[in-house]
C-alpha positions in Angstrom: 0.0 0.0 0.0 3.0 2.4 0.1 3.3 2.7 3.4 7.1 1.7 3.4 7.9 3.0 7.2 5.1 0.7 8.4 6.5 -2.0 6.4 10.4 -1.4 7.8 8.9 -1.0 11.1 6.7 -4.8 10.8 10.3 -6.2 9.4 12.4 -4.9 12.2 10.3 -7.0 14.8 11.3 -10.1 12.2 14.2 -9.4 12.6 14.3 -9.8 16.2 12.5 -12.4 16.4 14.2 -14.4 13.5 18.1 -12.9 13.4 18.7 -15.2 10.4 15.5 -14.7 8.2 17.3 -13.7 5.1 14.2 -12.6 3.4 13.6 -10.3 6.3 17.1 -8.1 6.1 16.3 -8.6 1.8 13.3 -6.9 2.1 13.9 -4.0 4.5 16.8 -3.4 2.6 14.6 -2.9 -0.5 12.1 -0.5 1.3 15.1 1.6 3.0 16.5 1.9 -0.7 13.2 3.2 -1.8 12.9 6.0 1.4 16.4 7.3 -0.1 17.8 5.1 3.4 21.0 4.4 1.5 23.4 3.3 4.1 20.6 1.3 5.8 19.5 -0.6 2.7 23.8 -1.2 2.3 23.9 -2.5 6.0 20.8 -5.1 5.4 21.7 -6.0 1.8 25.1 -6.8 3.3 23.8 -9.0 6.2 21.3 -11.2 4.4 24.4 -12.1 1.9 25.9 -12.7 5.0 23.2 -15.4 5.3 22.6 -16.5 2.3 26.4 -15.7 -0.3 24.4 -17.5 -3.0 21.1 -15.4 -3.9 22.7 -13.5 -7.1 19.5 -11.1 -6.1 21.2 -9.9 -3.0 24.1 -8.9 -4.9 21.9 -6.1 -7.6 20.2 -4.8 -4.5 23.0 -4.0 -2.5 25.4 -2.8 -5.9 21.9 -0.5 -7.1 22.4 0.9 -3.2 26.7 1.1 -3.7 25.6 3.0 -6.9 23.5 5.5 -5.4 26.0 5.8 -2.7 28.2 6.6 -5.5 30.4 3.2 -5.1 30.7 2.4 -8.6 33.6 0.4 -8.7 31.8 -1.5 -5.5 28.8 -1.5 -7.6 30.2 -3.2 -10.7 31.9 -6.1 -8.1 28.2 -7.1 -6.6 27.2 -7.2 -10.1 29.9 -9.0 -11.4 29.4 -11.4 -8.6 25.7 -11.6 -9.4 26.3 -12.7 -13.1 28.9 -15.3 -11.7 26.6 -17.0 -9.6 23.4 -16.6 -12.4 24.5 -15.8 -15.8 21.3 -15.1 -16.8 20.5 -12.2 -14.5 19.9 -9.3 -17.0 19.0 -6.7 -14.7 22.7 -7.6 -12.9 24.2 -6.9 -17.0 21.7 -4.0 -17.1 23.0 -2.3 -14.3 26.4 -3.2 -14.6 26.2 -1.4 -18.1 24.7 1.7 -16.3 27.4 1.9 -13.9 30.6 1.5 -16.9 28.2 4.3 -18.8 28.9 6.7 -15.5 32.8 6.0 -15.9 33.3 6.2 -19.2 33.1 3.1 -20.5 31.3 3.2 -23.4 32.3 -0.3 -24.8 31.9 -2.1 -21.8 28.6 -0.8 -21.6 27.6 -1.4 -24.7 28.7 -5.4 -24.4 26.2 -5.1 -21.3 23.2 -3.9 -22.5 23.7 -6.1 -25.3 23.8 -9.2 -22.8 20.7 -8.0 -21.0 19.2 -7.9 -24.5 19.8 -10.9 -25.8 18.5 -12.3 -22.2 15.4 -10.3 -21.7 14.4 -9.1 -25.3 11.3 -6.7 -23.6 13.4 -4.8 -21.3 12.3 -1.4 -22.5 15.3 1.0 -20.8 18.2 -1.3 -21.9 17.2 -0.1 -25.3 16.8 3.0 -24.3 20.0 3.2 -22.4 21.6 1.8 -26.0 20.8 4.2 -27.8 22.5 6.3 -25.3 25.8 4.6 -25.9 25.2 4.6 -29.3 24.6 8.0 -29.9 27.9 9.2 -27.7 30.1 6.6 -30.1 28.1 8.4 -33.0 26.1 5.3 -34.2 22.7 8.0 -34.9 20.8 5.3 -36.6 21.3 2.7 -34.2 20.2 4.9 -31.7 17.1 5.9 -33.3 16.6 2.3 -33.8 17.0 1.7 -30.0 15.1 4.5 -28.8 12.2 3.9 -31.3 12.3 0.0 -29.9 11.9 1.1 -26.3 8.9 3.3 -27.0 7.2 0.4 -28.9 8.0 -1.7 -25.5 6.7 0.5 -23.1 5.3 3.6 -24.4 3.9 4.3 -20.9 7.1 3.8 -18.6 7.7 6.0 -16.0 11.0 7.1 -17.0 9.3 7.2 -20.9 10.4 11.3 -20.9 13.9 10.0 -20.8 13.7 8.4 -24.0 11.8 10.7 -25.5 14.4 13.6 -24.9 17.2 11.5 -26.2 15.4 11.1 -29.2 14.6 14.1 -29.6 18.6 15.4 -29.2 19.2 12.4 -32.0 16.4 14.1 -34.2 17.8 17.4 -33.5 21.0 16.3 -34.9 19.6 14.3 -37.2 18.0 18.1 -38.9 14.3 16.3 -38.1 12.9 19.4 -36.3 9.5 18.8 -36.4 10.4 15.2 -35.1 12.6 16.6 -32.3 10.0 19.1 -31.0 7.2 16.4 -30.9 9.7 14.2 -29.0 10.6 16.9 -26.6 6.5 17.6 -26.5 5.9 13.9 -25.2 8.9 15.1 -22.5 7.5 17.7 -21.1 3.4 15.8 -20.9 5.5 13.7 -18.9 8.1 15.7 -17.5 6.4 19.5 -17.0 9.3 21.1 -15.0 12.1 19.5 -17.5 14.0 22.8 -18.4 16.4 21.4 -20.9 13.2 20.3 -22.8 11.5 23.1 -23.2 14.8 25.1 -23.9 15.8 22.4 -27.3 12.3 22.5 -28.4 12.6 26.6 -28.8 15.8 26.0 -30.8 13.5 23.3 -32.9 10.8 26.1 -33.4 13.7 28.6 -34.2 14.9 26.4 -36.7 11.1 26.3 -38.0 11.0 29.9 -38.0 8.7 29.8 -35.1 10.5 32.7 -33.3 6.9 33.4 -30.8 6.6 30.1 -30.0 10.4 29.5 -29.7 10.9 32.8 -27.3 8.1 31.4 -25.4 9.6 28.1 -24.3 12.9 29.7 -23.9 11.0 31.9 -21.2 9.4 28.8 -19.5 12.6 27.2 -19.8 14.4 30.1 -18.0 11.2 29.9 -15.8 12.3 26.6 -14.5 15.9 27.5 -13.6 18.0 27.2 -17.0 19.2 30.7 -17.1 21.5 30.0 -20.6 18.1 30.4 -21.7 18.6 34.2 -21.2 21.0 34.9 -23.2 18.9 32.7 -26.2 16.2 35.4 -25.4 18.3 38.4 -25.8 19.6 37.9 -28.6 16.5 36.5 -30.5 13.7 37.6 -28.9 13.4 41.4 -28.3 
C-alpha cells in the first residue's frame, strides 16, 4: 500500500525475532532503498548475503544501493558477482552497463546492455540506455533504432520522458525538427518542470522559423531554472 515505514517498522520485529530470516534483512533493505535510506538498505543487503552468499539477487540490490551511494567500482563487483553466480540475471548486466556508462566506458557498456538484451528481449530502458551509448560513439541510426524499440516496449514507462528527450537530441541532430519538438513535447506531458526540454524544443521552433513560439519556451525554460536560456532570449527575442 506504500506505506514503506510501516513496512520497515513490521520487518524490524522479524528481525528480532528471527536474526537469520534472510528474506527479512532482503526486504527491509529494499524499502530503505526506496525512502532514499542508503546506508541502511547497504547494511541489510550486506547482512542477508551474509546469510545467504548464494542469492545473485542480493548482490543487484546492495550494488543498485553502492551506486547511489556513488560506489561504482563497488557497484560493478556485486554485479559481477551476481552474473557469476546466475549468468542469466539481465537486470545484474543491465545495471552493470549503467554503472561502466557513468565511468566512461562506453564499450563495456555497450557489451552489457547487449547481454541483458539478448536475455530479456522486452526490457524497454536497456534499449533506451543503448541508444544512449550509441549516440555518444556516434552510431545516430542505431540509436534511433534503440530509442524507437523502447517506446514500442513501453510507451507508458515512467521514465518514458527520458527516452523521448534523447530522441529528440538524436532528431535534433539528425535536422528532423518537427520530429525533435514532438519528441521533446511527449517530454514535457510527462516531464512539465524539465528545463532542458523546453529550452531544445525553442531552438527546434527557431529552426522552424517559429521565433513566438520559440521565445516562449525559452522563457518557460528560463522559468524553471535554465538561465543560458537568457541569453537565447536576448539575442532572438526582443
Amino acid at each position: 500500500s506504500g506505506d514503506y515505514f510501516g513496512a520497515i517498522n513490521d520487518l524490524t520485529v522479524v528481525t528480532e525475532i528471527e536474526p537469520n530470516n534472510t528474506a527479512a534483512y532482503a526486504v527491509r533493505g529494499e524499502y530503505k532503498f526506496k525512502k532514499n535510506d542508503y546506508k541502511g538498505a547497504l547494511s541489510d543487503f550486506s547482512k542477508a548475503i551474509l546469510l545467504d552468499p548464494k542469492d545473485g539477487s542480493l548482490y543487484v540490490g546492495r550494488g543498485a544501493t553502492k551506486d547511489a551511494l556513488g560506489d561504482k567500482i563497488g557497484a560493478i563487483e556485486d554485479y559481477t558477482k551476481a552474473i557469476t553466480i546466475n549468468a542469466n540475471d539481465y537486470m545484474a548486466f543491465h545495471n552493470r552497463g549503467n554503472c561502466k556508462y557513468g565511468q566512461g566506458d562506453l564499450s563495456g557498456a555497450l557489451e552489457d546492455y547487449n547481454k541483458s538484451i539478448e536475455i530479456n528481449s522486452t526490457y524497454a530502458i536497456s534499449y533506451s540506455n543503448r541508444g544512449i551509448v550509441k549516440l555518444d560513439l556516434g552510431d545516430n541510426r542505431g540509436a534511433l533504432a534503440d530509442f524507437n524499440k523502447s517506446l514500442e516496449l513501453n510507451p507508458t514507462a515512467s521514465d518514458v520522458s527520458f527516452t523521448y528527450y534523447n530522441r529528440g537530441v538524436l532528431k535534433y541532430k539528425l535536422q528532423d525538427y518537427r520530429g525533435a519538438i514532438q519528441d521533446y513535447t511527449k517530454t514535457i506531458e510527462y516531464d512539465s518542470k524539465n528545463s532542458s526540454a523546453y529550452f531544445n524544443r525553442g531552438l527546434a521552433k527557431l529552426k522552424l522559423g517559429d521565433v513566438n513560439g520559440a521565445c516562449l519556451d525559452f522563457s518557460k525554460s528560463g522559468e524553471l531554472g535554465y538561465y543560458d536560456a537568457y541569453d537565447v532570449i536576448k539575442q532572438y527575442c526582443n
